[in-house]
SEFIRO-737774 format. One line per 3 residues: number of its first residue (from 1); for each residue x, y, z of N, C-alpha, C. Coordinates in steps of 0.1 Angstrom, whole numbers, padded with zeros to 4 digits. Layout:
N
NUM) X Y Z X Y Z X Y Z; ...
END
This chain:
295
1) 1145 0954 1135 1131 0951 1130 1124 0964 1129; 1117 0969 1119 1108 0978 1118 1099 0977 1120; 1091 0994 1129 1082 0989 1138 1073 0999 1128
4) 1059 0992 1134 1050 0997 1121 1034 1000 1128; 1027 1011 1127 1017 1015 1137 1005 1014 1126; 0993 1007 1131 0984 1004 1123 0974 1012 1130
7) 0969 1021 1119 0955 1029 1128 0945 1028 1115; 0935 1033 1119 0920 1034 1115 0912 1048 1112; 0918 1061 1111 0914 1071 1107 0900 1078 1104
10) 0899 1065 1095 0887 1070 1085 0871 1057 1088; 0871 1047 1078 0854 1041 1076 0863 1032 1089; 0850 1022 1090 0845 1012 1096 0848 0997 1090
13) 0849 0990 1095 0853 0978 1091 0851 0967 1105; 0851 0953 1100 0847 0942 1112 0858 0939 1115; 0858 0937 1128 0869 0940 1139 0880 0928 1137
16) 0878 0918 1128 0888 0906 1127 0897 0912 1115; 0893 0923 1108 0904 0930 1097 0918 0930 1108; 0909 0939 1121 0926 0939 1131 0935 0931 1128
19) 0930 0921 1135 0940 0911 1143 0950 0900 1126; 0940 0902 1114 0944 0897 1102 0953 0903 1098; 0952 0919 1100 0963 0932 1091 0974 0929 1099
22) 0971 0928 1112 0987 0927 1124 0991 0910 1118; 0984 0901 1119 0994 0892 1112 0997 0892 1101; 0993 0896 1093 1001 0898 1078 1016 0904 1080
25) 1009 0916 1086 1021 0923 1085 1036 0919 1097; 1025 0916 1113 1042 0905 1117 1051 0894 1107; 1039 0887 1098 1044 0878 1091 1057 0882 1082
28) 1057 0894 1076 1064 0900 1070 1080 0909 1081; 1079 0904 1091 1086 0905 1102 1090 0923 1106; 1077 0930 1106 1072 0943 1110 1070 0938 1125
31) 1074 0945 1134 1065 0948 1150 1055 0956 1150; 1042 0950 1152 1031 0963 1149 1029 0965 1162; 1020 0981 1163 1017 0980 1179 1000 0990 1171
34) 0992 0981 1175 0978 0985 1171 0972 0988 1184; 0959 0997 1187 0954 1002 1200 0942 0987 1198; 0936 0985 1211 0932 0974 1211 0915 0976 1211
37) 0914 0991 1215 0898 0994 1210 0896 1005 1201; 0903 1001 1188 0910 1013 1177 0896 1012 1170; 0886 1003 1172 0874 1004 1166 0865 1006 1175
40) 0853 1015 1175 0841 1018 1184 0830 1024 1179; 0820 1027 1182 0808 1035 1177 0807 1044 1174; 0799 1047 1159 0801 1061 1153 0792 1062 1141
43) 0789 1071 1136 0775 1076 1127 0784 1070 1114; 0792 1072 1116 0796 1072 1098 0811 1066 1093; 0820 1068 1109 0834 1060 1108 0833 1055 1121
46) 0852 1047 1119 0859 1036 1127 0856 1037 1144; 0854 1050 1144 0857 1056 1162 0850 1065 1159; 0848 1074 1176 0846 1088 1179 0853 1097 1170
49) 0854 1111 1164 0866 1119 1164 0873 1119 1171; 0869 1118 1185 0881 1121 1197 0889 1109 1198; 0886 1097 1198 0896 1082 1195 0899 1079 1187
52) 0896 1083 1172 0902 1083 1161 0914 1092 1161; 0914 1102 1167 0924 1112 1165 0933 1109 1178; 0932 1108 1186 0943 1099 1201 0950 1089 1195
55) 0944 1078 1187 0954 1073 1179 0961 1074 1170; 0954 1082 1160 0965 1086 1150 0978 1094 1155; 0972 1105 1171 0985 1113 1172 0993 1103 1179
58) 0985 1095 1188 0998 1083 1190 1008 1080 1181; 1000 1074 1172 1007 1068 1160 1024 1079 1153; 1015 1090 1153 1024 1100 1151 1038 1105 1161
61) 1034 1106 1169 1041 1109 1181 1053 1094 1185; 1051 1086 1179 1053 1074 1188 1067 1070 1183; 1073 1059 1182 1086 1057 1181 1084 1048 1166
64) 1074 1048 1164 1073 1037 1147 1079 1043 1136; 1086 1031 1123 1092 1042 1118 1080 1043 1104; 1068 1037 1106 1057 1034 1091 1046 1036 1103
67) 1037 1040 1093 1024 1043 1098 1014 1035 1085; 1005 1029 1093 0998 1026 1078 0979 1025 1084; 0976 1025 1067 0961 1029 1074 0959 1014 1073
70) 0944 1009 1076 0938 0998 1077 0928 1000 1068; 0920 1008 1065 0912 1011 1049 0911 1028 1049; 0904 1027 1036 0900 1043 1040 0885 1047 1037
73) 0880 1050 1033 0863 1053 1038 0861 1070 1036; 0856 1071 1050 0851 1087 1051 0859 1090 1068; 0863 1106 1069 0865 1106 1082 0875 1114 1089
76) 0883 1114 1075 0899 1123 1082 0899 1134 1081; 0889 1138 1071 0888 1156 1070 0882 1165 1084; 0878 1153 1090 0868 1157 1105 0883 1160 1114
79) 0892 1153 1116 0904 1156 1123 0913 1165 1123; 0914 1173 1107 0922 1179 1102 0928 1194 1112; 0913 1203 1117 0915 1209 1128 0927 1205 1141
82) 0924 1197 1146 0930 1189 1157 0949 1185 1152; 0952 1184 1141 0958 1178 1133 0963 1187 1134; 0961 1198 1123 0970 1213 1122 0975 1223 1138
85) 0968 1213 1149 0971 1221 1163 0986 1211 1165; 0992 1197 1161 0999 1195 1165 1010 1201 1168; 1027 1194 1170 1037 1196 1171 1041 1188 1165
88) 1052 1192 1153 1059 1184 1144 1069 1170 1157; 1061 1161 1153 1076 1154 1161 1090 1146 1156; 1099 1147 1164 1109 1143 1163 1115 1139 1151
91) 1108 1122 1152 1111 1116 1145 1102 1112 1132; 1106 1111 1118 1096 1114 1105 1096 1098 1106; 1085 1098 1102 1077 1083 1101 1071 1087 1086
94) 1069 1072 1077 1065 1072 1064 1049 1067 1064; 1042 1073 1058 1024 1071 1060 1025 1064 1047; 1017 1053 1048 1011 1044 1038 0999 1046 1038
97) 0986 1051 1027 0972 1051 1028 0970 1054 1015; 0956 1057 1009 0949 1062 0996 0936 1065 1003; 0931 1070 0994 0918 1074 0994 0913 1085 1002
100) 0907 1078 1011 0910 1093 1023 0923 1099 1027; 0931 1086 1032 0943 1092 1034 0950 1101 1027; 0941 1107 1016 0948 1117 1007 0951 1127 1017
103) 0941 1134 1027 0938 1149 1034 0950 1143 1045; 0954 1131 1053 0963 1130 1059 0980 1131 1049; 0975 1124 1036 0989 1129 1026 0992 1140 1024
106) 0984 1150 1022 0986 1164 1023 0988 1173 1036; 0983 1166 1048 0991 1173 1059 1003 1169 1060; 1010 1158 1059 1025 1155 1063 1032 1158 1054
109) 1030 1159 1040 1040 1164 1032 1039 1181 1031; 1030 1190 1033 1029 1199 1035 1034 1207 1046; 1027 1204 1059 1034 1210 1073 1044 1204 1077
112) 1044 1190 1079 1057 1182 1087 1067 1182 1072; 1066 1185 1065 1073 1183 1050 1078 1164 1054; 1070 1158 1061 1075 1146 1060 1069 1135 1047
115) 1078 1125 1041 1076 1119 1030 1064 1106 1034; 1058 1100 1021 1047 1093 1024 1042 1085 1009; 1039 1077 1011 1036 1066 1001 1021 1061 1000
118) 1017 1070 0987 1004 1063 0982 1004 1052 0972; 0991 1044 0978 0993 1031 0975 0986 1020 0984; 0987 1007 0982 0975 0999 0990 0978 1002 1001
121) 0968 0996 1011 0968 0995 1023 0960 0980 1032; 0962 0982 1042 0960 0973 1054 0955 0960 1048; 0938 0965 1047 0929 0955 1041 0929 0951 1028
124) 0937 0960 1021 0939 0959 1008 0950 0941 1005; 0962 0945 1012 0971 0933 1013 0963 0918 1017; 0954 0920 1031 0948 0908 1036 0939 0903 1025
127) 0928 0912 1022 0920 0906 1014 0926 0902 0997; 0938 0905 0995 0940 0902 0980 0931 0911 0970; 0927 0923 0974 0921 0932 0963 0928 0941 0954
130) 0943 0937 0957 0953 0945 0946 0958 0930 0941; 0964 0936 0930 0975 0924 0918 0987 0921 0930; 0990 0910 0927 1005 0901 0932 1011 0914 0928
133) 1014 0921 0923 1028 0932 0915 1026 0941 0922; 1015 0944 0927 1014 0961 0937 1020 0956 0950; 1013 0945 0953 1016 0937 0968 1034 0942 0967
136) 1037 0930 0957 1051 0929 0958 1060 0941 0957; 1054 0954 0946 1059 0966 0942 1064 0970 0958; 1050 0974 0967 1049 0978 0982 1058 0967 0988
139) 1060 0956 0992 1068 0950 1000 1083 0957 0995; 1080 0954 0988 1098 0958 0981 1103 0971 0988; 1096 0981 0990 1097 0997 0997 1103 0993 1007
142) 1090 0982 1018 1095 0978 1029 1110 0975 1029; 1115 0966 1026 1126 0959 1026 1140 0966 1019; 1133 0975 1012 1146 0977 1001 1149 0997 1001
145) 1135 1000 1006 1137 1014 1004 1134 1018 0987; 1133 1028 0983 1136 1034 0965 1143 1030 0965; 1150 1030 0963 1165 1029 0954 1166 1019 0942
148) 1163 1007 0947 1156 0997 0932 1142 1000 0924; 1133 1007 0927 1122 1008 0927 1117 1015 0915; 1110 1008 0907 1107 1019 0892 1090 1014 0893
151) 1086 1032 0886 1076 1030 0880 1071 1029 0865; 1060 1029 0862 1059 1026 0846 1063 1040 0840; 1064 1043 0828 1072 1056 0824 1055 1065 0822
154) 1053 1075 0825 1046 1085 0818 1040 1089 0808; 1026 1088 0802 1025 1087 0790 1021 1103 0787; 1026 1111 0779 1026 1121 0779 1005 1126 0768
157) 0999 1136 0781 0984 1137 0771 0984 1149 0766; 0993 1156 0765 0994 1168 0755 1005 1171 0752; 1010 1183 0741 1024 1187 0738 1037 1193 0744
160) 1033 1200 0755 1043 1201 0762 1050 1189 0771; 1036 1177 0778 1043 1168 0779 1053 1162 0772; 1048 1163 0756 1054 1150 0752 1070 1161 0747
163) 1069 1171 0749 1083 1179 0750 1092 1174 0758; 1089 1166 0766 1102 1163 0777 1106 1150 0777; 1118 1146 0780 1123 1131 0779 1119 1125 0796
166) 1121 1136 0805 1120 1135 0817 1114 1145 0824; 1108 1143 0841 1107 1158 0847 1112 1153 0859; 1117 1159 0867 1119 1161 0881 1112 1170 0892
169) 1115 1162 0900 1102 1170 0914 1098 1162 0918; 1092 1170 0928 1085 1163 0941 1066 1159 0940; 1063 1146 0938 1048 1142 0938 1040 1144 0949
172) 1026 1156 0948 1021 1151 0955 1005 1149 0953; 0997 1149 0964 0982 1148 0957 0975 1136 0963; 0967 1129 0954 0962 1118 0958 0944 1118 0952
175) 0937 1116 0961 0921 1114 0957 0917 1128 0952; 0911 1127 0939 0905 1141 0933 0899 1147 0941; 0885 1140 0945 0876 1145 0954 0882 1152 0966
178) 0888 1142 0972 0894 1150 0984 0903 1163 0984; 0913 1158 0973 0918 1174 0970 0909 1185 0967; 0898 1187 0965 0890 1194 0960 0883 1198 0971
181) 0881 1191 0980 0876 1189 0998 0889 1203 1006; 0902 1204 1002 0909 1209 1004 0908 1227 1003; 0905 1228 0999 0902 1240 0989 0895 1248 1000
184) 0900 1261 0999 0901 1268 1010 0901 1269 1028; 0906 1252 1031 0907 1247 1042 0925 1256 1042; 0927 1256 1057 0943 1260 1063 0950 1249 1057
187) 0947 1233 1053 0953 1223 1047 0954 1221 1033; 0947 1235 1025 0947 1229 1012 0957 1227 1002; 0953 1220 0989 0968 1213 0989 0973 1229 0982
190) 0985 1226 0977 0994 1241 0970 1004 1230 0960; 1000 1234 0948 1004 1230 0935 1021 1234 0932; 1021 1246 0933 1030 1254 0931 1047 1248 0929
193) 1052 1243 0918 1065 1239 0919 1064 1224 0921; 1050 1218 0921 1053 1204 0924 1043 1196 0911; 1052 1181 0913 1043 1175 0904 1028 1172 0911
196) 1020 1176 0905 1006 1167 0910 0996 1158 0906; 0993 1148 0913 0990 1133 0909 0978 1134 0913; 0963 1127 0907 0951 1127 0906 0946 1112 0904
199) 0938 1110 0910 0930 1095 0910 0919 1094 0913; 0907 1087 0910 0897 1089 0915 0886 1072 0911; 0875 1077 0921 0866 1062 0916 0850 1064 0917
202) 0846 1057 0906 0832 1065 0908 0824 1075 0907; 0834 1083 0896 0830 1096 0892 0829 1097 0880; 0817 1103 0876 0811 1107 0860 0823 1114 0858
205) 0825 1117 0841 0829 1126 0834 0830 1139 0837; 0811 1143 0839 0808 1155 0842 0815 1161 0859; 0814 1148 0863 0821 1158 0878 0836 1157 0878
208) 0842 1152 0869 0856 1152 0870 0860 1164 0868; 0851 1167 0852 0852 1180 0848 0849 1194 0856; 0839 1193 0865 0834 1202 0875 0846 1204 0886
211) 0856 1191 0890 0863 1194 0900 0873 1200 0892; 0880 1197 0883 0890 1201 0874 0890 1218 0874; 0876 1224 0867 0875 1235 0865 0875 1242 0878
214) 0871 1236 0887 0867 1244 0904 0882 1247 0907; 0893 1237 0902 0908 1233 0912 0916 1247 0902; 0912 1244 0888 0912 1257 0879 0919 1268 0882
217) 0899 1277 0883 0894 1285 0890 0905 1289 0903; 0903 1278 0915 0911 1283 0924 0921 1287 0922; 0933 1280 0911 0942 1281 0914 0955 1278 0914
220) 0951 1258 0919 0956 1253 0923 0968 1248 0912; 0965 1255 0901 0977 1242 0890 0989 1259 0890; 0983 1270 0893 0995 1280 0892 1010 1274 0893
223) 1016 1274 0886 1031 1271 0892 1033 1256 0890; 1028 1251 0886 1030 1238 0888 1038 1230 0875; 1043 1219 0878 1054 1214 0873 1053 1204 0862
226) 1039 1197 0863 1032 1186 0859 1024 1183 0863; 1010 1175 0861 1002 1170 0862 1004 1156 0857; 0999 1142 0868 0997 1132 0863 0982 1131 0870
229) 0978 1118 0861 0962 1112 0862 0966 1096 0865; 0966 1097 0875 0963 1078 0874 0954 1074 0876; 0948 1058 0877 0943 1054 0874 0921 1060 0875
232) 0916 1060 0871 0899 1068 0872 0892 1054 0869; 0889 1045 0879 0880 1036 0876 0864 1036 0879; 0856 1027 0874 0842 1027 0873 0838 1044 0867
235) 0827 1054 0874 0823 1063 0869 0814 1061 0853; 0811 1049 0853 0807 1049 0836 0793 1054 0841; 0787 1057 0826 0771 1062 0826 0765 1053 0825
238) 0748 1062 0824 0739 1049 0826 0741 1041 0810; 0743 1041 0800 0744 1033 0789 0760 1022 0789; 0766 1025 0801 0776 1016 0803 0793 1024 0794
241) 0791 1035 0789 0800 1044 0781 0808 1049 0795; 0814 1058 0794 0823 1064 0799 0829 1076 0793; 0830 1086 0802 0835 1100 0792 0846 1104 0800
244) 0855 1100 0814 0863 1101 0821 0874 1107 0815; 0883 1098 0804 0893 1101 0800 0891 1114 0786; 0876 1112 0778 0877 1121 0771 0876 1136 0778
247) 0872 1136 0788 0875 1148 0798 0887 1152 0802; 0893 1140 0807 0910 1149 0809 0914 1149 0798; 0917 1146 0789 0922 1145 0772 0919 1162 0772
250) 0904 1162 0771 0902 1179 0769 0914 1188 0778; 0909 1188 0791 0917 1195 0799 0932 1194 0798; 0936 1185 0796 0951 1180 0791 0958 1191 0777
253) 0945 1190 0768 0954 1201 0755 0947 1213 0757; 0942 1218 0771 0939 1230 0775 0948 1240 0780; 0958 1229 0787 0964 1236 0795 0979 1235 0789
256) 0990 1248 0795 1000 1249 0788 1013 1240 0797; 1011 1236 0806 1021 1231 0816 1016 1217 0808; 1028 1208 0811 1029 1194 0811 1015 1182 0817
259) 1011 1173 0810 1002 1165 0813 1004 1153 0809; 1002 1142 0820 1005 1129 0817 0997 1122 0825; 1001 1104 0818 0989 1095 0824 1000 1083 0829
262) 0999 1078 0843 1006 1068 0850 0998 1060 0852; 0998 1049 0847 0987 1037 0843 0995 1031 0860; 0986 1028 0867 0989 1017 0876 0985 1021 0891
265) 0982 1030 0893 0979 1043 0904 0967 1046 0905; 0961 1044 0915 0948 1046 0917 0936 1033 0924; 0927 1034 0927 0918 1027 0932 0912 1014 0926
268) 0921 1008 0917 0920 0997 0904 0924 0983 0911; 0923 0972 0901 0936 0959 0911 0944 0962 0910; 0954 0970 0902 0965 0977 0904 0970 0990 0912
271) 0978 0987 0918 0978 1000 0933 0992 1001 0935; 1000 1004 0923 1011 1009 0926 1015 1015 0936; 1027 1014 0943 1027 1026 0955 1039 1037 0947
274) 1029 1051 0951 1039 1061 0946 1043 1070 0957; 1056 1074 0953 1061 1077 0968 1058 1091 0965; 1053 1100 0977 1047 1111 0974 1061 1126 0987
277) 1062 1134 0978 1070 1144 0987 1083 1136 0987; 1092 1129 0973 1103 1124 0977 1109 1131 0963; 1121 1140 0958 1128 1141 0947 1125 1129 0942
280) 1118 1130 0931 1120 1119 0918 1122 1121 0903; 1125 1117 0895 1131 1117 0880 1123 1106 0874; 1110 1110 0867 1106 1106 0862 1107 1104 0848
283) 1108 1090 0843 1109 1093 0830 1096 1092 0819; 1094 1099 0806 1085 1101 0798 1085 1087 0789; 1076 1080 0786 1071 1071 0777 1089 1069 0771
286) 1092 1059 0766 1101 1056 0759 1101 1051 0747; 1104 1050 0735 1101 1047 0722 1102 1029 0726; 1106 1020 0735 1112 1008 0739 1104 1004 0745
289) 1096 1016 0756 1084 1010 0766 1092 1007 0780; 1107 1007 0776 1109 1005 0793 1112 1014 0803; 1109 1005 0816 1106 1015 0828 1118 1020 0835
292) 1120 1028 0838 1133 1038 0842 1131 1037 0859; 1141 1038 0866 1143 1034 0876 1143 1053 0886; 1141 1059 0898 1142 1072 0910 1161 1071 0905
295) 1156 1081 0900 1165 1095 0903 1179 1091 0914
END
């Protein structure tokens, strides 16, 4: 039986999410072991710093072989310090989160080089805020591991993309904003040789573009293998338009490395889970449309 550690990281949420996320997920014949006052008082998140972070390194330290968040919110960039003092342990455990959990996605596949899966989470499953297909996409990992597991193919947004039948490498990345939060932190993310994946919610055109140019600027696409965008929901203007995608479109035939769009990824009803820091073979759009199965 797979044992599966449910923590709280980041926002706040009412206290019967608990005890609903641990039966969902026993239901699905996971052993969870959740802290029993993993929620407490706090300005802005789930816990203290200091009990938000005792559990997570529980979680980390402990014998589970999944970690998963329960939502995500605001909160994990506060722990990051505390985080980077650990000790790699033992045994690799697989992190399930989004959103916030981007800045915890970027510590484990970076320091611990351990692998991790973005994609729904906790409250996401109980309340039904993702599609039947993401649910099911995610169970399937549970039970089956990659090995069956395909995503939709790549749609290539400029010409070097659309140069390639396929790419290979390792995904990492996650919430725009947050990677951007990264940026000259000891944790920030490093582009370099890897594919990197982008999502976001709630964000104008103009600041997509502002983070884009800042991540630029830094640095961050030096070396890099590919860029994907998945999904960018809401962010429209006040007349109800939207300039989101004509923004990456721009930056897309700006740049000389590869650029593509993975429709299904991101903060939408759809919440693919993408397995992040694992060799994959991705395939490019197909003249057929169909979806190509990991490497």
């Amino acid at each position: 039986m797979k044992h599966m550690y449910l923590i709280a990281p980041s926002g706040s949420f009412p206290h019967e999410m608990v005890d609903l996320t641990r039966l969902y997920f026993e239901s699905l014949g996971r052993k969870i072991t959740v802290p029993k006052d993993i929620l407490g008082e706090d300005l802005l998140c789930a816990n203290s710093d200091e009990m938000r972070f005792k559990y997570l390194k529980e979680a980390l330290i402990s014998e589970a072989d999944e970690i998963m968040m329960i939502r995500g919110g605001y909160g994990l960039t506060r722990l990051m310090p505390m985080l980077l003092k650990l000790s790699k342990p033992e045994k690799k455990k697989i992190f399930y989160g989004i959103s916030d959990g981007t800045a915890l996605h970027i510590f484990l596949n970076q320091v611990w080089d351990w692998p991790s899966i973005h994609g729904p989470v906790g409250a996401q499953f109980v309340k039904q805020s993702v599609d039947r297909d993401s649910i099911e996409r995610t169970v399937r990992i549970f039970d089956e591991g990659l090995s069956a597991y395909l995503l939709p193919p790549l749609i290539p947004l400029n010409s070097a993309g659309a140069s390639k039948a396929s790419i290979l490498g390792k995904v990492v990345g996650g919430n725009l904003s947050l990677i951007q939060t990264s940026i000259g932190t000891p944790w920030q993310l490093k582009g370099e040789n890897k594919i990197v994946f982008f999502e976001d919610v709630n964000e104008r055109g103009y600041h997509i573009d502002r983070i884009l140019s800042h991540l630029e600027q830094a640095q961050l696409f030096v070396g890099v293998r590919a860029v994907l965008f998945g999904d960018f929901v809401k962010g429209e203007e006040s007349d109800g338009s939207s300039l989101v995608w004509d923004v990456i479109q721009r930056f897309a035939h700006s740049m000389s490395f590869p650029v593509y769009r993975l429709r299904g990824c991101g903060h939408g009803v759809q919440n693919y889970p993408l397995p992040f820091n694992y060799e994959l073979d991705l395939t490019i759009q197909a003249k057929d449309g169909a979806e190509r199965s990991f490497r």
